[in-house]
C-alpha positions in Angstrom: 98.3 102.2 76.8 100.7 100.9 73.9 100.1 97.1 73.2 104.1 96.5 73.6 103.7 97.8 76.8 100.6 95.7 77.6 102.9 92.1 76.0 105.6 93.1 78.6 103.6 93.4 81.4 102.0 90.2 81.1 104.9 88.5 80.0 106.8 89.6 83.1 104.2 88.1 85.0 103.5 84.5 82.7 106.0 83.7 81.0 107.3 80.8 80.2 110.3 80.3 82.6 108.9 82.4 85.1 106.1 80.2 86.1 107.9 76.6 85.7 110.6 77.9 87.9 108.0 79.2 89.9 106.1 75.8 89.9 108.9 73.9 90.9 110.0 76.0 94.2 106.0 75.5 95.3 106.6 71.9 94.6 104.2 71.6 92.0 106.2 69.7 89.6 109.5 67.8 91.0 110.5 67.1 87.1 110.1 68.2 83.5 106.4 67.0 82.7 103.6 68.3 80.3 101.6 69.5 83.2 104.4 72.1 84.5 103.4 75.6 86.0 103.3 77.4 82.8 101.2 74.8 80.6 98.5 74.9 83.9 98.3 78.0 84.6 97.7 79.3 81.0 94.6 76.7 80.8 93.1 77.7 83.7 93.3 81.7 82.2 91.7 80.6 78.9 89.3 78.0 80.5 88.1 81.1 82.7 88.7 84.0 79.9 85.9 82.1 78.3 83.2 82.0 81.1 82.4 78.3 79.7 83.3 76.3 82.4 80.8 73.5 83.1 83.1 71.1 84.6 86.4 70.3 85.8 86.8 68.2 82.1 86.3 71.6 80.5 89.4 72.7 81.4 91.4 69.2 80.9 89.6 70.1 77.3 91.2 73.5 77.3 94.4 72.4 78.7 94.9 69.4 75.9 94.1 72.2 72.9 96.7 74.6 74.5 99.6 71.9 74.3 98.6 69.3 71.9 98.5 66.5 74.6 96.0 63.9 74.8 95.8 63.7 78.6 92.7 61.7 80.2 90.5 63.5 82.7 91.9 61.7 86.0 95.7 62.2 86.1 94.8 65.9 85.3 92.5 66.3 88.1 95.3 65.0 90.1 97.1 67.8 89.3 94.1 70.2 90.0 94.0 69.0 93.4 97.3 69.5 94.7 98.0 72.3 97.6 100.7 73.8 95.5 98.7 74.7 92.7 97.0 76.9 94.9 100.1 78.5 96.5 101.1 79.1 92.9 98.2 80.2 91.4 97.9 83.6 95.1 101.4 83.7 94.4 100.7 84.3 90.4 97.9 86.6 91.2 99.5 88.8 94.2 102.6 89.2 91.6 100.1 90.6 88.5 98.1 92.6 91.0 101.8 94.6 92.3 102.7 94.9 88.6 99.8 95.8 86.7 98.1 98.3 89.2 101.4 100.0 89.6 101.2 103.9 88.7 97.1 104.1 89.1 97.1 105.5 92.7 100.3 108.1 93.0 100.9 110.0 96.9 102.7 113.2 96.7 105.5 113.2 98.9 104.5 115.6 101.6 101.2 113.2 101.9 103.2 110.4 102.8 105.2 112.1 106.0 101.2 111.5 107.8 101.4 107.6 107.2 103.7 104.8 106.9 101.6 103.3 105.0 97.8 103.4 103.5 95.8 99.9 102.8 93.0 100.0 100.8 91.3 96.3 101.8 87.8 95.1 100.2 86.4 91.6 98.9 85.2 90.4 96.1 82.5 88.0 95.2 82.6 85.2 92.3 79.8 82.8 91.6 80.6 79.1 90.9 78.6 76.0 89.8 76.1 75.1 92.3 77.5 71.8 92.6 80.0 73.4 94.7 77.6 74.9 97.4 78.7 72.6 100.1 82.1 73.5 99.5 81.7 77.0 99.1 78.5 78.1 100.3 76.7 81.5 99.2 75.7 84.5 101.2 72.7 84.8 98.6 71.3 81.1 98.5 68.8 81.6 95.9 70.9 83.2 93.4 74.2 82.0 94.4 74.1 79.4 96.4 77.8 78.8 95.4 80.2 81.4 95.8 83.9 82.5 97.0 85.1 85.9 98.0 88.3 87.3 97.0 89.9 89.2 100.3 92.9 91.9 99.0 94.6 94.3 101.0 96.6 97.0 98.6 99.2 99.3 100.0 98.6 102.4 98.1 101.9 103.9 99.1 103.8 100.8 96.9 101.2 100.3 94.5 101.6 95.9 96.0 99.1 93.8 97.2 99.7 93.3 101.1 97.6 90.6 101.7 95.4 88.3 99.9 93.2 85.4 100.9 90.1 83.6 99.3 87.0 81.7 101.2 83.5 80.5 100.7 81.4 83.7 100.1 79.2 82.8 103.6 82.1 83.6 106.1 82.3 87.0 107.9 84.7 89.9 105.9 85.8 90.7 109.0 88.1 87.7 109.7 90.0 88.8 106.9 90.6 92.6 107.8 94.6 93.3 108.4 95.0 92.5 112.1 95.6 96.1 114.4 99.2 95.2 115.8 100.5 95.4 112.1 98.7 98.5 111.2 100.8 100.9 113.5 101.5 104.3 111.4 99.1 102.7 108.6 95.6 104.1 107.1 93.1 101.8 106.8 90.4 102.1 104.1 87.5 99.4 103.8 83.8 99.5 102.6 80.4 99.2 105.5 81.1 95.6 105.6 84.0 96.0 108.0 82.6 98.4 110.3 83.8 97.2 114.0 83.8 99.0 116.6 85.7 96.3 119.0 88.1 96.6 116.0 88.2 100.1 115.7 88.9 100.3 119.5 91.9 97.8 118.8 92.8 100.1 116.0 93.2 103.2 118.2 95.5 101.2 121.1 97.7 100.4 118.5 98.5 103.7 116.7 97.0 103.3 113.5 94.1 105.3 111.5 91.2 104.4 109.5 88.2 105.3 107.5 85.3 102.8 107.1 82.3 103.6 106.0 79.4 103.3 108.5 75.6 101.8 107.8 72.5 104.2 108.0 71.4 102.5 111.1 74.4 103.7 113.7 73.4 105.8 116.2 76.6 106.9 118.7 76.6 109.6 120.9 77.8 112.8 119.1 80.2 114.7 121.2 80.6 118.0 119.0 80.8 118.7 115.1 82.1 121.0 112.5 80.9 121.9 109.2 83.6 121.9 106.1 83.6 125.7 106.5 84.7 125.4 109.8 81.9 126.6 111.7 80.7 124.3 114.5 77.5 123.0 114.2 75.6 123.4 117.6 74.6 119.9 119.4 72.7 119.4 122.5 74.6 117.1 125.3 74.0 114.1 125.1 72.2 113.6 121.9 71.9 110.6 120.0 73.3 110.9 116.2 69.3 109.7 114.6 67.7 112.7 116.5 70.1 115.7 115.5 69.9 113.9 111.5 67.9 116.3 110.0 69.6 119.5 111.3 73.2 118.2 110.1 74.4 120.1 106.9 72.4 119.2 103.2 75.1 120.9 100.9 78.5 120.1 102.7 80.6 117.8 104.1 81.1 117.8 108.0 82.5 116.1 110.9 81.4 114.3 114.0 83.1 113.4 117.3 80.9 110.6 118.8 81.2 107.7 121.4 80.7 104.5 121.5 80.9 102.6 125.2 83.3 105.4 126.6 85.5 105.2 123.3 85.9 108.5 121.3 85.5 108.3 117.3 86.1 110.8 115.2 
């Protein structure tokens, strides 16, 4: 990609003005000051570009070499702690992720007449200082005892970010799945870690579609199946998807109706 095109991209998203409007309509700063949205949120890029953040005076450091001030540890942690710092910061992020994802997933247009619209939703893990473990407790204790987990939900139809939330590594992904009443018309797309099948139930009463990728250890009902060639592969009633395993097909893709507690999945 050219490197003017790269400059505009990310100066459409921090520049200047943009974010000290921007920090101002949050209520971050009520008044011209040194710590405005633009000065902050450029520190807390390099302080994390860096991956040498020890503590919370790192970034004061950071933040003092970026625009020359002297400020003392406290009043900047001040700032650091205020609730619209955050709502800047997701509204910063969900505006770079719209923008510089844009043109990497493309539908042609007889695709989209199946959907209104197709999420793509996943999480992703970041470590943090163990200090914070209380705060933000790990799934993996020993390794990461501290830990937060960024939740995104992309619409693939508008190249945007639909939803985006973050929380202590430790709580369930599920909680942060797109809810079923606003995923009429949509396709749904998420890793094993959202399989449901009380969701996937609430899915189907509301109109929408999904594929979520099941662990090893399911074991439905199959109803019928078909191979990718179309033949149908022969299943005995009532069998149990672990026992009919090893005569499903090695070198092709196929499909399986199954059930679940009188609900049909395909």
């Amino acid at each position: 990609m050219n490197n003017n095109i790269i400059r505009k991209q990310i100066k459409s998203v921090i520049s200047e003005n943009k974010l000290n409007r921007l920090g101002k309509e949050l209520g971050f700063t009520k008044r011209k000051r040194d710590v405005c949205g633009f000065n902050m949120v450029n520190a807390l890029i390099a302080s994390a570009g860096d991956g040498n953040i020890h503590a919370l005076a790192d970034i004061c450091r950071e933040f003092n070499s970026l625009t020359g001030n002297t400020l003392d540890p406290k009043p900047f942690h001040n700032q650091l702690k205020k609730d619209a710092l955050e709502k800047l910061l997701k509204t910063v992020t969900q505006t770079a992720l719209s923008k510089w994802i844009r043109g990497y997933y493309q539908f042609k247009p007889e695709y989209q007449k199946f959907f209104r619209r197709v999420f793509l939703h996943d999480g992703s893990t970041l470590s943090l200082h163990d200090g914070l473990k209380e705060t933000f407790p790990g799934r993996f204790t020993k390794t990461s005892p501290a830990a937060v987990e960024l939740h995104v939900s992309m619409d693939l139809m508008t190249n945007s970010v639909a939803g985006i939330d973050i929380a202590a590594d430790k709580e369930t992904e599920r909680q942060f799945l797109p809810t079923a009443q606003e995923l009429k018309d949509t396709l749904l797309m998420a890793d094993a870690g959202y399989f449901d099948k009380k969701y996937f139930d609430e899915l189907s009463e509301a109109a929408a579609f999904f594929i979520i990728r099941a662990g090893i250890n399911i074991n439905p009902f199959v109803l019928s199946g078909h191979r990718a060639d179309g033949k149908r592969i022969k299943i005995k009633e009532k069998a149990k998807l672990k026992d009919i395993k090893n005569k499903l097909p090695k070198r092709q893709s196929f499909e399986l109706s199954v059930r679940w507690d009188k609900k049909i999945i395909v």
